[in-house]
Legacy VTK file of the C-alpha trace (Angstrom):
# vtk DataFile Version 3.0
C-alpha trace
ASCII
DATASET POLYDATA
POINTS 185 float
83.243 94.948 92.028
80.278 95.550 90.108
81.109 99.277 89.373
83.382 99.914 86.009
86.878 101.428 86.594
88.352 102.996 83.665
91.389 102.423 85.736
90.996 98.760 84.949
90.795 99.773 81.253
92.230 98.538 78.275
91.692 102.030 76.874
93.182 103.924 79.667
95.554 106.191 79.011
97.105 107.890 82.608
100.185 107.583 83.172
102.729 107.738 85.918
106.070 107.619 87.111
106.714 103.898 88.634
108.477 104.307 91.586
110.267 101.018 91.062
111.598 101.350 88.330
111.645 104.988 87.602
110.032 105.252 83.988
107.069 107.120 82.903
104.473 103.954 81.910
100.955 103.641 81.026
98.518 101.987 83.668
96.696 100.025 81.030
100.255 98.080 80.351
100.424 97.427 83.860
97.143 96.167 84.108
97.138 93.876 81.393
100.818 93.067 82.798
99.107 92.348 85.922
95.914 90.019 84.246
98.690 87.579 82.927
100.711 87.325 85.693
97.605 86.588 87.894
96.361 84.176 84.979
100.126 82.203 85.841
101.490 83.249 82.401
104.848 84.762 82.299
105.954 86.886 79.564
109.257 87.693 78.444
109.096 91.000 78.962
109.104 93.118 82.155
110.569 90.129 84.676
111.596 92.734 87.102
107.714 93.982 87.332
106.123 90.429 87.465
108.543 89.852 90.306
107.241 92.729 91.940
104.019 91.825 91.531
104.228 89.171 92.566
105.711 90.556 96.073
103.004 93.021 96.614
105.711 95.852 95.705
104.165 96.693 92.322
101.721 99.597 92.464
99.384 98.138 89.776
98.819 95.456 91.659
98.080 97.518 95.122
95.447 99.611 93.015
93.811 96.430 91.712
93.906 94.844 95.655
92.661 98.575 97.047
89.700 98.244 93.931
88.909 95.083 94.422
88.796 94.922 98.139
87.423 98.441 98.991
84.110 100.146 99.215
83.340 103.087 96.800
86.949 103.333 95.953
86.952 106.852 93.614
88.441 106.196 90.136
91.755 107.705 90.265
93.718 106.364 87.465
91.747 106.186 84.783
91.616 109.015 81.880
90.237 108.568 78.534
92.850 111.546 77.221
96.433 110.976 77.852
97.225 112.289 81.164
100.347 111.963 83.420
99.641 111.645 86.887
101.034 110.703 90.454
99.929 107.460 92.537
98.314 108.504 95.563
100.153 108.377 98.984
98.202 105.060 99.974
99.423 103.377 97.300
103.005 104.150 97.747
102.441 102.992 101.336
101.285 100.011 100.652
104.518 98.971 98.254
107.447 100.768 100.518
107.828 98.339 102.831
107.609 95.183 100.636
110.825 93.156 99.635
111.584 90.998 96.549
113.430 87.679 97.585
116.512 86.593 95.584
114.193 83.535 95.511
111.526 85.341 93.365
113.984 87.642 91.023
115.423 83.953 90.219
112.659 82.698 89.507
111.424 85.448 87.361
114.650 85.508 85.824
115.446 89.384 86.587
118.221 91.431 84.517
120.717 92.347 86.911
119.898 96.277 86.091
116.213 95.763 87.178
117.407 93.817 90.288
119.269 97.031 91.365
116.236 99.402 90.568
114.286 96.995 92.691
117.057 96.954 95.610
116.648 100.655 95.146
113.058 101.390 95.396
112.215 101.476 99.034
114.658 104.155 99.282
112.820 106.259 96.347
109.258 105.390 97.617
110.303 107.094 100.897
111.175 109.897 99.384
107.930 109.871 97.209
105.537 109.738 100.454
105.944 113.150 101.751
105.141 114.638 98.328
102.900 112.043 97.006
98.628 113.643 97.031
96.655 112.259 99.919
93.639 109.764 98.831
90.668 111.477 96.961
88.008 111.975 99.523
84.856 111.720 96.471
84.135 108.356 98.260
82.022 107.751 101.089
82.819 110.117 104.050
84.602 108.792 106.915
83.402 107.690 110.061
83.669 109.967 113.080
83.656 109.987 116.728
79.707 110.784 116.398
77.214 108.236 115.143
74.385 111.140 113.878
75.037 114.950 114.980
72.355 114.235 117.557
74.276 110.897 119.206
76.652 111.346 122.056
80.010 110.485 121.237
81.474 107.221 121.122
83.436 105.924 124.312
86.718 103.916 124.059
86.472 100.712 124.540
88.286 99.569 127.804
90.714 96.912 127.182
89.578 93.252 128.814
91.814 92.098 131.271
93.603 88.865 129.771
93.670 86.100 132.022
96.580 84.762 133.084
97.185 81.695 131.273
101.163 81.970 131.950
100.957 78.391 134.223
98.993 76.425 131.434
101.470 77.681 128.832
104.212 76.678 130.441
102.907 73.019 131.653
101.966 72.420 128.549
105.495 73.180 126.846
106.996 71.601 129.627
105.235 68.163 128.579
106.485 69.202 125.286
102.780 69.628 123.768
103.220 72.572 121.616
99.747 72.521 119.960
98.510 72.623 124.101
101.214 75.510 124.832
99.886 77.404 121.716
96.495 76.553 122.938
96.363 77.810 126.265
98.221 80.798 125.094
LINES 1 186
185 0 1 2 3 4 5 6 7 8 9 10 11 12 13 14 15 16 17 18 19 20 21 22 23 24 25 26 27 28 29 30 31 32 33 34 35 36 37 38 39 40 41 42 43 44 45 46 47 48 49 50 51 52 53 54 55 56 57 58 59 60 61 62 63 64 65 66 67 68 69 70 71 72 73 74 75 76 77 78 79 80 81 82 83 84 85 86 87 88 89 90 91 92 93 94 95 96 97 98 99 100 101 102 103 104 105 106 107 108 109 110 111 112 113 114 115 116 117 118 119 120 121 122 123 124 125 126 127 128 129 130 131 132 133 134 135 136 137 138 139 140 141 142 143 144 145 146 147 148 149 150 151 152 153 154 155 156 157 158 159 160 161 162 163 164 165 166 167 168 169 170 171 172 173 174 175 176 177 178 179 180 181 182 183 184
């Protein structure tokens, strides 16, 4: 990650709507949010977001994973004048289907007000999806079914045929050898 994000800014200033907790909040609070929680320091303040986080519900830290992880990921949440914004369909994929454990709003010590929001979210990122914008496309363009305009295109692979390793599984659990059964599998 060699490239500089304003996203990843102190001095950002977008903002959006978190879907978890449905408030209007700056990106650069998240972030630095997110740089403490990751550092194993735990605030005060904002329990029900560090929880999140540390779920993989939190959209802060989905941009930071999709950043970090990603190649020629566009800059979409970084403005240097303040600027409300949505979080990109991708994003909100990547935290709907997440769940906080009891466990983890314990431990974070969660305000029962924030625990509902939480319990609520999936719900509201749902609804978010169909209107949330699609990805930029300023990256690198996507791969198609042709290799060069001049290259045929690209056959399916066909599927190998799996052998059948149904009698060595079961010997093998029958002698009660599970790392064999798992093995053979």
């Amino acid at each position: 990650m060699s490239r500089h994000y304003l996203t990843l800014d102190n001095d950002n200033q977008f903002q959006f709507a978190c879907p978890i907790f449905n408030v209007t909040t700056k990106m650069s609070l998240c972030m630095k949010l997110r740089e403490l929680v990751w550092m194993g320091k735990r605030p005060e303040v904002r329990t029900g977001c560090q929880a999140c986080m540390s779920a993989s519900k939190c959209p802060a830290a989905a941009i930071v994973s999709k950043i970090s992880y990603g190649r020629d990921v566009p800059d979409e949440y970084g403005s240097k004048t303040p600027t409300v914004g949505k979080l990109r369909r991708d994003i909100l994929e990547r935290i709907h289907r997440p769940m906080v454990l009891e466990k983890t709003l314990n431990d974070f010590k969660v305000p029962d007000a924030e625990r509902a929001l939480i319990a609520s979210a999936s719900e509201r990122i749902g609804k978010m999806i169909g209107a949330a914008p699609l990805p930029s496309t300023d990256g690198p363009p996507s791969r198609s079914a042709f290799d060069s305009e001049t290259a045929a295109p690209k056959q399916p692979r066909k599927a190998k045929p799996k052998a059948d390793n149904s009698n060595k599984v079961n010997e093998a659990a029958r002698t009660g050898d599970l790392a064999a059964a798992i093995n053979a599998a």
